[in-house]
N, C-alpha and C positions, 0 to 999 in steps of 0.2 A: 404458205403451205396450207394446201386444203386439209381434214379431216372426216371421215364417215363414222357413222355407228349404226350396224342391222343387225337386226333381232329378231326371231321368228318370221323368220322369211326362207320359202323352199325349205333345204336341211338344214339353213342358220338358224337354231332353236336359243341357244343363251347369247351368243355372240362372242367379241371377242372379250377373255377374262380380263385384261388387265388394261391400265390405262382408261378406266371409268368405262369400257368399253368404243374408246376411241381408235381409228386406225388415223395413224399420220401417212398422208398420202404424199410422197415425191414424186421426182421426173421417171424414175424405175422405182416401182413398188413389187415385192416379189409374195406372192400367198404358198405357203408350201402347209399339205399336210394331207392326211387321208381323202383316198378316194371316198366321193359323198361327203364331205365334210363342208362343200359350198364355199370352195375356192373362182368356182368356174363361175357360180351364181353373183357371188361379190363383183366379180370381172365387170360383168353385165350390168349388174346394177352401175356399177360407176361409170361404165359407158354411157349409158343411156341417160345418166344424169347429165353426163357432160354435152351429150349430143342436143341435151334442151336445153342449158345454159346457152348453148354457139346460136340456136336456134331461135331464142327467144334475143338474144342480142342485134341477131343478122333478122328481128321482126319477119322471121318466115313461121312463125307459129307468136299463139298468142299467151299471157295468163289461162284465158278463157277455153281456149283449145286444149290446154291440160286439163283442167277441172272438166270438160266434157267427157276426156278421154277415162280420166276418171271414174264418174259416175257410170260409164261402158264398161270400163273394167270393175268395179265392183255388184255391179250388176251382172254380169258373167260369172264370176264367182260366188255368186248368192243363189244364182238362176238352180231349180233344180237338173240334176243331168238329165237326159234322155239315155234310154237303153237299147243298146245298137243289137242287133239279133244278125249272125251270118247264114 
């Protein structure tokens, strides 16, 4: 059985309360609760993990192609905005 734990990410600000903050992930895992609450966002996250798990197994991406992606995505998010004028 896998397990996640996210925390200040998008609208997931405390995460989940119970279970040290652990979610036990099965073959159906179901997330129910308020709109904005980052049901959709958790979705995603574990997709994406899992899609670089298959990825880095099937050596179509590497270690090293994460950590670049990385430092592009935190770079992105650091970068000041620009201000769009219409």
């Amino acid at each position: 059985m896998s397990k996640i734990r996210v925390k200040n990410f998008g609208p997931i600000k405390e995460g989940y309360l119970e279970n040290d903050g652990w979610i036990d992930l099965k073959k159906v895992t179901i997330f129910i609760g308020n709109q904005g609450s980052g049901k959709s966002t958790l979705a995603k996250v574990i997709s994406t993990l899992l899609w670089m798990e298959k990825a880095l197994n099937r050596k179509e991406i590497t270690v090293q192609t994460i950590h670049d992606f990385q430092l592009h995505f935190s770079y992105q998010n650091t970068h000041p905005s620009k201000t769009f004028k219409n």
